[in-house]
C-alpha positions as CSV (number, residue, x, y, z in Angstrom):
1,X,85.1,-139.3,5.4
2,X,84.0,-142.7,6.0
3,X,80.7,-144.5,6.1
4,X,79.1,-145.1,9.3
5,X,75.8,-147.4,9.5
6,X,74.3,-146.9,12.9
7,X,72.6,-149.9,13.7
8,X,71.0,-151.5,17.2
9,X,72.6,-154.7,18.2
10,X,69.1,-154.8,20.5
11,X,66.0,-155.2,18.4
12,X,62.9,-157.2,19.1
13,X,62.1,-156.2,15.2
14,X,63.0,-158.7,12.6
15,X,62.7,-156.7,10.5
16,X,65.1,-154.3,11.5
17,X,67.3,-156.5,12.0
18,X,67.1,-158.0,8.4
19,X,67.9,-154.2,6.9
20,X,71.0,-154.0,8.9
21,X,72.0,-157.0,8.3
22,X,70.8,-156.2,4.3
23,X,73.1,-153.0,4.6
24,X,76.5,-154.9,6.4
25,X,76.0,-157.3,3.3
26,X,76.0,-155.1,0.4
27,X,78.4,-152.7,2.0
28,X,80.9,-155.5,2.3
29,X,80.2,-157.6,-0.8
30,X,81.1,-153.9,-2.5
31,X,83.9,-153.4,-0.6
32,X,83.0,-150.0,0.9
33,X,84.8,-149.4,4.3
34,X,82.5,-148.7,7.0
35,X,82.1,-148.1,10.6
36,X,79.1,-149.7,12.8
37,X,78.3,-147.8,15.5
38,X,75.7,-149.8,18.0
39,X,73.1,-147.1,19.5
40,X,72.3,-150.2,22.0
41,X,75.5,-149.8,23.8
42,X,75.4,-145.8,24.8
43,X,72.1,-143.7,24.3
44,X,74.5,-140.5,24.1
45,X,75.3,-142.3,20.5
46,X,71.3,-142.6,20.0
47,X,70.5,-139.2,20.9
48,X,73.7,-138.2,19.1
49,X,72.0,-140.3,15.9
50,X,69.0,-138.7,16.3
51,X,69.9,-135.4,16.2
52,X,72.7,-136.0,12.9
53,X,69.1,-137.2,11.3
54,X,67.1,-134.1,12.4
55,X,64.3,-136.4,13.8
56,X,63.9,-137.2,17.7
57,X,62.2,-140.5,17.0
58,X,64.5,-142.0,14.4
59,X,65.3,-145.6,14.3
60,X,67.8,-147.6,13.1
61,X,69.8,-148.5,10.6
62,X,71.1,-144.9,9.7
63,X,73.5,-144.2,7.2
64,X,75.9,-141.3,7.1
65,X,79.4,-140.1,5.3
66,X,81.0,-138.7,8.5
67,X,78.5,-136.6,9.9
68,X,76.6,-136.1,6.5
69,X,73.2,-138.0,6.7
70,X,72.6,-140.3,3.9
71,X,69.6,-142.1,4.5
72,X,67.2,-144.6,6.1
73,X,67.3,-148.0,5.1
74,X,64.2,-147.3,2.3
75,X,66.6,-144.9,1.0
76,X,69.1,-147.0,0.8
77,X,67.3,-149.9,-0.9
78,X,65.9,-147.3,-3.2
79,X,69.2,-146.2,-4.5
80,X,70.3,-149.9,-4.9
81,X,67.2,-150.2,-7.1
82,X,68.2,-147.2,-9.3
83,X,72.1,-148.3,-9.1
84,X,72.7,-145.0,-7.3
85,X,75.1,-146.5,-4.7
86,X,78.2,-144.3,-4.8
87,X,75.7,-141.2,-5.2
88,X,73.4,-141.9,-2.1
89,X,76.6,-142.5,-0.1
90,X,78.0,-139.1,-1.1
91,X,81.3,-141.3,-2.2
């Protein structure tokens, strides 16, 4: 499985866009392949998001192993706290 980071290329948050861009860094600087996948670009991909996280309102980022839902970005930044990487990513 791979790692997929769903992420909005469309964001009026700063803050948002600060987490993704927080997630694309460490993911890379790791060297852990992963796939973005903009929800701006299709809202079947949001909706499809949405219901991978089991939560209608979800946001991004989001990060998954295939279809297996890691985390929020909270999560993730919590599990680079602990040095739980690997783990929280299921790899």
């Amino acid at each position: 499985m791979s790692i997929k980071v769903y992420y909005t290329s469309v964001s009026s948050s700063k803050e948002i866009k600060k987490w993704q861009q927080q997630i694309f860094d460490i993911l890379s600087s790791k060297k852990i392949k992963h796939e973005a996948v903009d929800i701006a670009q299709d809202v079947k991909v949001k909706d499809l998001m949405r219901d991978l996280v089991g939560d209608p309102t979800a946001l991004a980022p989001q990060i998954f192993n295939g279809d297996n839902y890691c985390g929020d970005y909270k999560a993730f930044e919590n599990a680079i706290e602990e040095e739980a990487l690997e783990s929280f990513l299921k790899i």
